[in-house]
C-alpha positions, 0 to 999 in steps of 0.5 A: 037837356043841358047834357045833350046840348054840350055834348055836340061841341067839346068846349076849347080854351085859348088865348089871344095875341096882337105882336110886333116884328120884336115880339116873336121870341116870346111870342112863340114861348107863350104858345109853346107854354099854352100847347104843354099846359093843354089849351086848345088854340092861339089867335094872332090878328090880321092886319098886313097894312101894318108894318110894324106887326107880324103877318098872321099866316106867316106866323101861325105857320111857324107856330105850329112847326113848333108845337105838338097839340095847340091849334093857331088861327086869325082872329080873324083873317082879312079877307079882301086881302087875301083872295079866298081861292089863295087862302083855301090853299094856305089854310089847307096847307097848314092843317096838312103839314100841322095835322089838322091843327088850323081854324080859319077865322073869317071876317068880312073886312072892317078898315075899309080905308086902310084895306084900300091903301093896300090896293085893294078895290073898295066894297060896299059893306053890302059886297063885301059881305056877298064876297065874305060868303062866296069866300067860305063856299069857296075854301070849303069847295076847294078842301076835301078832295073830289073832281076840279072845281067850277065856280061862278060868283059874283065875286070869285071866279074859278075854273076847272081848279083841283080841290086839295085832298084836306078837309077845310078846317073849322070856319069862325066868324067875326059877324056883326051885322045882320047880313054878315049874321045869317051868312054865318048861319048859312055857312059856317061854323063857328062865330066870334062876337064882335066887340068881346060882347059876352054872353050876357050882352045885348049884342049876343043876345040880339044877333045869336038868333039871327044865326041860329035862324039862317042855319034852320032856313038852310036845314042846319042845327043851329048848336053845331055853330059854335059861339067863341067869345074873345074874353080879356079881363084880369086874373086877380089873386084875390075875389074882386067885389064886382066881376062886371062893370056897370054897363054889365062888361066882363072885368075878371076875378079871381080864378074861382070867379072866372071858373063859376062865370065860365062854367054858367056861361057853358052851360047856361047861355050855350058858350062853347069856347073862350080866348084869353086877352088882356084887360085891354084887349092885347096879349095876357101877360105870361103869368095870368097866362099860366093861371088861365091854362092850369087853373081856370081851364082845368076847373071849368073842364071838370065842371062841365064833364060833370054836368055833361056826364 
């Protein structure tokens, strides 16, 4: 049953980022490191009302110009400002020019007052994630060839607009509410839980099924959904007494600690991906970095071939 179950979805490894306009340089050694150590993905955040970081798509672009096999995506995009018509031919864009080497994380928006500031009208949490979904409709309408496009939404309105001739890339969530939940069930395909709540949290524990109840409702398998935890914690030299703290958080180990937690985690609990942060929830430093991609990753592979094998 295990060995069917992991066999819908390779497992992916990556790591995260939060950079500054001066942090580009090492920035890209980071990602050019991570796509000759082999993990699968970086993630960069989106946040365009501040201007002392770089913008997520502008950077991704760049990156992956860059680099050979490493996927990029934002973790995740902000949506109201970007316009999901826009954005369906930018994510298609860049798999075209990288080879397919995009995901496009979705979220519905969060900082509602700094997203405003921008000049962007305000919606309810309830429209905005009406708009969240008619996005993911959308860029995926918009992808793939076939005749032009009509689409009708309350939101997003598009006229005889001829789809691009590339497949949508892979479409990742940061659902939290129960609303945004079953749109990503609906929809899309992937989800990142919010808060770096992990497999043993409340939080996934509650909200998984509600994803997985929406997908059955609409005729999808629920395992082709892929759950993709954002994990900081430390990588430590040695064994650490206690790997979670007492609320029962993550806090890291040593490198056979992590392996034993994530293998568990893959093929105990349905984890199907993992991104790498800081204890603090930023970018790893680049030695923990290297430990993550040629220690842990390699390890929980082998361990999981076996297991799907």
């Amino acid at each position: 049953m295990k060995g069917r179950e992991l066999s819908v979805q390779k497992v992916v490894f990556g790591f995260g980022a939060h950079s500054g306009i001066d942090d580009g340089p090492e920035l890209l050694r980071m990602v050019e490191q991570a796509d000759r150590d082999g993990l699968d993905h970086f993630s960069l955040s989106d946040h365009p009302y501040i201007g002392r970081r770089l913008d997520a798509y502008a950077s991704i672009g760049f990156i992956l110009g860059r680099t050979q096999q490493i996927s990029g995506f934002a973790n995740v995009t902000n949506l109201p400002t970007r316009p999901a018509p826009m954005l369906a031919r930018m994510v298609t864009s860049l798999s075209a020019l990288s080879g397919g080497r995009v995901v496009l994380g979705m979220g519905a928006g969060g900082l509602w007052d700094r997203i405003s500031d921008m000049g962007v009208p305000r919606l309810s949490p309830a429209d905005a994630v009406d708009a969240f979904e008619e996005a993911i409709i959308l860029v995926k309408k918009l992808s793939g060839g076939g005749p032009p496009v009509t689409y009708q939404g309350r939101h997003y309105q598009v006229d005889q607009i001829e789809p691009a001739p590339v497949a949508a890339p892979p479409v990742w969530t940061g659902s939290v509410g129960r609303k945004s939940l079953a749109a990503t069930g609906r929809v899309a395909d992937g989800w990142i839980p919010g808060h770096a709540a992990d497999w043993l949290s409340d939080r996934y524990r509650t909200s998984r099924p509600i994803i997985d109840q929406a997908a059955a409702a609409v005729g999808r398998d629920p395992h082709e959904i892929r759950t993709v935890f954002n994990l900081p914690g430390r990588i430590t030299d040695r064994p650490l007494p206690a790997t979670r703290d007492r609320e029962g958080r993550w806090i890291g180990g040593s490198v056979g600690q992590w392996v034993e937690e994530l293998t568990e985690a893959v093929l105990e609990h349905r984890a199907s991906g993992f991104t790498l942060f800081s204890p603090e929830g930023g970018t790893q430093d680049l030695v923990s970095l290297g430990h993550w991609a040629t220690e842990i990753v390699p390890a929980v592979r082998e361990a999981i071939a076996k297991e799907d094998g």
